[in-house]
N, CA, C and O atoms as a GROMACS GRO file, in nm:
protein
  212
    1UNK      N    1  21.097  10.673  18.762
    1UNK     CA    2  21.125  10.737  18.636
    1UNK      C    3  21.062  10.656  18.523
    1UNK      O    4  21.043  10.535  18.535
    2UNK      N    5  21.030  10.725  18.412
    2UNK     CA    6  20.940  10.660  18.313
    2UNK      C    7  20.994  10.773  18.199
    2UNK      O    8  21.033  10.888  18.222
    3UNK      N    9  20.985  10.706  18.076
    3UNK     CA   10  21.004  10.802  17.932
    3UNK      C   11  20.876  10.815  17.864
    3UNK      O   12  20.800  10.718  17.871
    4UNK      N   13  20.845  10.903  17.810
    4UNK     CA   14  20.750  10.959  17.762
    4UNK      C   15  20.759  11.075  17.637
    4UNK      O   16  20.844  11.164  17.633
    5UNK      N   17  20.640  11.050  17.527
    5UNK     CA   18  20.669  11.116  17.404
    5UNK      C   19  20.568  11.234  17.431
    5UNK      O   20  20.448  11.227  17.455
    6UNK      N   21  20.657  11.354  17.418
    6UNK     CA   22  20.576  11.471  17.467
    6UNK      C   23  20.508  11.522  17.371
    6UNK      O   24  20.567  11.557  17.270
    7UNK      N   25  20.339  11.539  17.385
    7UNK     CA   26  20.216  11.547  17.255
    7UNK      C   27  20.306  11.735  17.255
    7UNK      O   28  20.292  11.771  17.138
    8UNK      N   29  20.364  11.824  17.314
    8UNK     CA   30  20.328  11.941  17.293
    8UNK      C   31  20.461  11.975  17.215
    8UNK      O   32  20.456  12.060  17.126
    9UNK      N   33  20.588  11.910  17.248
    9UNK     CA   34  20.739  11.931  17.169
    9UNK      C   35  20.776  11.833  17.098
    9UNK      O   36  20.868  11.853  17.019
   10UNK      N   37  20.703  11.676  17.109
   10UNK     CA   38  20.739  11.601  17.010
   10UNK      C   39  20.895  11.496  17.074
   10UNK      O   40  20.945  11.402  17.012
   11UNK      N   41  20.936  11.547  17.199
   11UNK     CA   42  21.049  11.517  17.217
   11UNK      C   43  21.005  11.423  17.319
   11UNK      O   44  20.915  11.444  17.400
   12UNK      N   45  21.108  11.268  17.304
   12UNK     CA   46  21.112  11.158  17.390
   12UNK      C   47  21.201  11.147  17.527
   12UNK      O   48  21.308  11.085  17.531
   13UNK      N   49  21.147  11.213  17.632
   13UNK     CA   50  21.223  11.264  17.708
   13UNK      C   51  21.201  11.162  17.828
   13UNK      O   52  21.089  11.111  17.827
   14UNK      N   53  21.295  11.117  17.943
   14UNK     CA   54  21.311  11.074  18.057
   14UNK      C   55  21.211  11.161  18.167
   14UNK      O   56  21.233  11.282  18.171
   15UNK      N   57  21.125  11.120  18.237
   15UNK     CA   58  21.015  11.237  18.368
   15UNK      C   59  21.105  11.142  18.462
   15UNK      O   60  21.155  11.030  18.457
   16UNK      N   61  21.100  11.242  18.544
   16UNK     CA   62  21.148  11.203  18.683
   16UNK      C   63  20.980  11.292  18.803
   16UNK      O   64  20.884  11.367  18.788
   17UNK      N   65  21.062  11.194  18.926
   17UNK     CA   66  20.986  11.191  19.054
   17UNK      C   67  20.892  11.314  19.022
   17UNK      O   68  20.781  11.307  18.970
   18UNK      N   69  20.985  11.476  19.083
   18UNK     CA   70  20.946  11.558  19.100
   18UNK      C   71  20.912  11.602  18.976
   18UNK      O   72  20.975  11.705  18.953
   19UNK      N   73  20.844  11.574  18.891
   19UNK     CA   74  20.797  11.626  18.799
   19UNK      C   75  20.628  11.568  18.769
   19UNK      O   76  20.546  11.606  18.685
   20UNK      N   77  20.621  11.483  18.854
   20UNK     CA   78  20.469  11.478  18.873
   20UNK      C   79  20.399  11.531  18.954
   20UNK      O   80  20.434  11.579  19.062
   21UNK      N   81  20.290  11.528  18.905
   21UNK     CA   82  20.230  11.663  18.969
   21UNK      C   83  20.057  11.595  18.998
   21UNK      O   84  19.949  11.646  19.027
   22UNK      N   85  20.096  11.484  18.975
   22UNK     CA   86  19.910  11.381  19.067
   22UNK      C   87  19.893  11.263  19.004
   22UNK      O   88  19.966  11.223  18.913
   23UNK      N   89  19.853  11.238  19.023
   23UNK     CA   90  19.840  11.049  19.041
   23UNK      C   91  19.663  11.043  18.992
   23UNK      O   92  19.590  11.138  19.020
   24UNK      N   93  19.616  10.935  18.928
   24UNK     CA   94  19.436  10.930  18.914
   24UNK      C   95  19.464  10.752  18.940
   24UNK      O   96  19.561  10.681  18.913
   25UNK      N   97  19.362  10.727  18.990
   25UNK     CA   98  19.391  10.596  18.985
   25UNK      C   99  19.259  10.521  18.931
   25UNK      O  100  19.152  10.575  18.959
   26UNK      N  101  19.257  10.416  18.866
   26UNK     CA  102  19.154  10.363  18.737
   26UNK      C  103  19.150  10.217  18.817
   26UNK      O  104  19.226  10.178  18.905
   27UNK      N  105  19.028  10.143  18.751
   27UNK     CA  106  19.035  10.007  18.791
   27UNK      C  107  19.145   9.891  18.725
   27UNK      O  108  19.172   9.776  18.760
   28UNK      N  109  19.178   9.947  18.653
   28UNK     CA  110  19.307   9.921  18.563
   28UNK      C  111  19.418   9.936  18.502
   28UNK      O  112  19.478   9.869  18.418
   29UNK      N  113  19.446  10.083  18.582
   29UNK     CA  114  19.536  10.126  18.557
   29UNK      C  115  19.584  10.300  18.630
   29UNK      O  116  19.488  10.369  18.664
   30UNK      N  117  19.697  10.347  18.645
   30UNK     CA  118  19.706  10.486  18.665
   30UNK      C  119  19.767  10.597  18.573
   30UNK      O  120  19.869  10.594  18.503
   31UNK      N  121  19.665  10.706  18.597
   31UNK     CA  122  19.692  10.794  18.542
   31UNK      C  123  19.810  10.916  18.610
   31UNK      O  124  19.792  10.977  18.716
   32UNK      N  125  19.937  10.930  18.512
   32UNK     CA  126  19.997  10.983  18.595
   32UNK      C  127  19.993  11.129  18.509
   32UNK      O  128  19.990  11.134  18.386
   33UNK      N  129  19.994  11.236  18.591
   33UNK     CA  130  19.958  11.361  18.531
   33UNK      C  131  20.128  11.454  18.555
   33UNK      O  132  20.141  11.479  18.674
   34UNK      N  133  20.208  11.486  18.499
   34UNK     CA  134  20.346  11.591  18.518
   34UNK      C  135  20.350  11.663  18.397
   34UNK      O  136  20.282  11.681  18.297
   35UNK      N  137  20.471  11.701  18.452
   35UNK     CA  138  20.537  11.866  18.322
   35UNK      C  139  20.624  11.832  18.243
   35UNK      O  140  20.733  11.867  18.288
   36UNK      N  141  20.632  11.784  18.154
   36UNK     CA  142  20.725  11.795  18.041
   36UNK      C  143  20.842  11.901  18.058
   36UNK      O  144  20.801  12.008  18.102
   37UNK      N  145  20.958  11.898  18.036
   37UNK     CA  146  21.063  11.935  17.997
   37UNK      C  147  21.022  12.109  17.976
   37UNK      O  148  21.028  12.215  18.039
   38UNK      N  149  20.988  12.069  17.877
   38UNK     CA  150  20.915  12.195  17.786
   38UNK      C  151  20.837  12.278  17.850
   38UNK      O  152  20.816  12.395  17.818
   39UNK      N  153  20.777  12.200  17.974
   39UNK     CA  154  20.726  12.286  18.082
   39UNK      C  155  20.484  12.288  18.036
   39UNK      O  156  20.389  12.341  18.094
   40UNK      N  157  20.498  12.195  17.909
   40UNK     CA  158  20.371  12.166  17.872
   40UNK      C  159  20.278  12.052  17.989
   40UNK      O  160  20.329  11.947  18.028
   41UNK      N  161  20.185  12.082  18.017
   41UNK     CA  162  20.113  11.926  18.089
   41UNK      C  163  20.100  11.848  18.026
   41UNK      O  164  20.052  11.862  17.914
   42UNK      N  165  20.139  11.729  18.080
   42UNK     CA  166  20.087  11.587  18.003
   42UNK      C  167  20.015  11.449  18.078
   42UNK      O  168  19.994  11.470  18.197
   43UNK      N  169  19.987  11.356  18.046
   43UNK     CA  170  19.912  11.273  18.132
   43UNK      C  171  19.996  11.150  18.076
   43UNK      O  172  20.046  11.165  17.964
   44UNK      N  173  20.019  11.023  18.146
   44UNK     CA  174  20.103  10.923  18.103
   44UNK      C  175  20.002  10.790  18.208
   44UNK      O  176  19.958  10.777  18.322
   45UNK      N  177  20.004  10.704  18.059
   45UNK     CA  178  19.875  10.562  18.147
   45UNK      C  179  19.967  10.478  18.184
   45UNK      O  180  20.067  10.450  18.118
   46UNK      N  181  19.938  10.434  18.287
   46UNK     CA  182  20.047  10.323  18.366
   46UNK      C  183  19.987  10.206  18.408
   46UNK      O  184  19.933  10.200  18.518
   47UNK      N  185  19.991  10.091  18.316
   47UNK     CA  186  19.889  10.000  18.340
   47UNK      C  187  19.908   9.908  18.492
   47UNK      O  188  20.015   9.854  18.517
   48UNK      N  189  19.842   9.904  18.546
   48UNK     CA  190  19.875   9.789  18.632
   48UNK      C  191  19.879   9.667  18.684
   48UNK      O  192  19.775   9.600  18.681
   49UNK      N  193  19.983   9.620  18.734
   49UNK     CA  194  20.060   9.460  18.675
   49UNK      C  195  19.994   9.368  18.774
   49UNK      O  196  20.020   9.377  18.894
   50UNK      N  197  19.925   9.294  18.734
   50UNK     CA  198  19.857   9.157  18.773
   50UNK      C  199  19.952   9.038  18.826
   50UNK      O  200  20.043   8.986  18.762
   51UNK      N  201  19.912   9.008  18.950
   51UNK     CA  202  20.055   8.918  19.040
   51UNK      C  203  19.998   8.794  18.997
   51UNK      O  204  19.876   8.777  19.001
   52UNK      N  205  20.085   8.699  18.954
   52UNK     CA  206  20.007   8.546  18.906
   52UNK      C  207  19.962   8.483  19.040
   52UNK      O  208  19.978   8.502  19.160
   53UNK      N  209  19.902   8.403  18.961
   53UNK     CA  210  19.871   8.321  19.094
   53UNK      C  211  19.912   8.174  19.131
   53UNK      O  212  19.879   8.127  19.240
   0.00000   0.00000   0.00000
């Protein structure tokens, strides 16, 4: 689960599991693609976390 500010209602809403709808994956990060509440598409960047060494 992740929160996210929806570009199409404006509203700061909680996404859950089933509400994504694909995954992109970057050299630095992922792109997660789901449905808003509102039922609008949106895309959410999910950076990814570097293990120390």
């Amino acid at each position: 689960m992740f929160t996210h500010d929806c570009t199409s209602c404006g509203r700061h809403e909680l996404i859950f599991p089933d509400q994504i709808t694909g995954l992109d994956h970057r050299d630095d990060s992922f792109l997660v693609h789901f449905t808003c509440w509102c039922d609008a598409p949106q895309t959410h960047v999910e950076q990814r976390l570097v293990a120390a060494a």
